[in-house]
Phi, psi and omega in degrees: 000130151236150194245162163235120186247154187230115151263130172298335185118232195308343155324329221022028183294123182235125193248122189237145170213144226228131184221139172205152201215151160240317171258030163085322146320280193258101198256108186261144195253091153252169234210103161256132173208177210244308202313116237243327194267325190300306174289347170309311192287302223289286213336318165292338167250096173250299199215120185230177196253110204271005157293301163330300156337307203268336212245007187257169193298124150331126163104338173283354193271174155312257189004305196283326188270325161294333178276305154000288225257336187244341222256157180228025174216115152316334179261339168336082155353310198285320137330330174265337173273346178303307216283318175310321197268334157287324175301322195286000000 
């Protein structure tokens, strides 16, 4: 298992999350955050196939695409410790 903890900034939010794998692959995620929009995404992201994730264009993974649909800050930190904390 690895965790990620994010203080976001300015935001003061902070999101800790949890990654665990059995096959090295298929990465199940959760998600604690102060952030109202960060949990809004986690409700959706539970479990990806973490090659996809890691090797795809920016903006092309699950991750990028839920952070599209949920996230209200461009700069928002925490889509990128998702892809990191899967990569891990």
């Amino acid at each position: 298992m690895a965790t990620v903890k994010v203080g976001a900034g300015v935001c003061g939010f902070i999101t800790t999350m949890n990654f665990e794998s059995e096959d090295m692959q298929n990465v199940v995620i959760k998600i604690e955050s102060d952030c109202s929009y960060i949990r809004a995404m986690a409700c959706e992201l539970n479990t990806v196939d973490g090659y996809q994730e890691c090797f795809a264009q920016i903006g092309d993974g699950e991750v990028y695409k839920l952070a599209r649909k949920y996230c209200k800050h461009a700069a928002c930190p925490v889509p990128s410790a998702i892809i990191k904390g899967i990569e891990v």
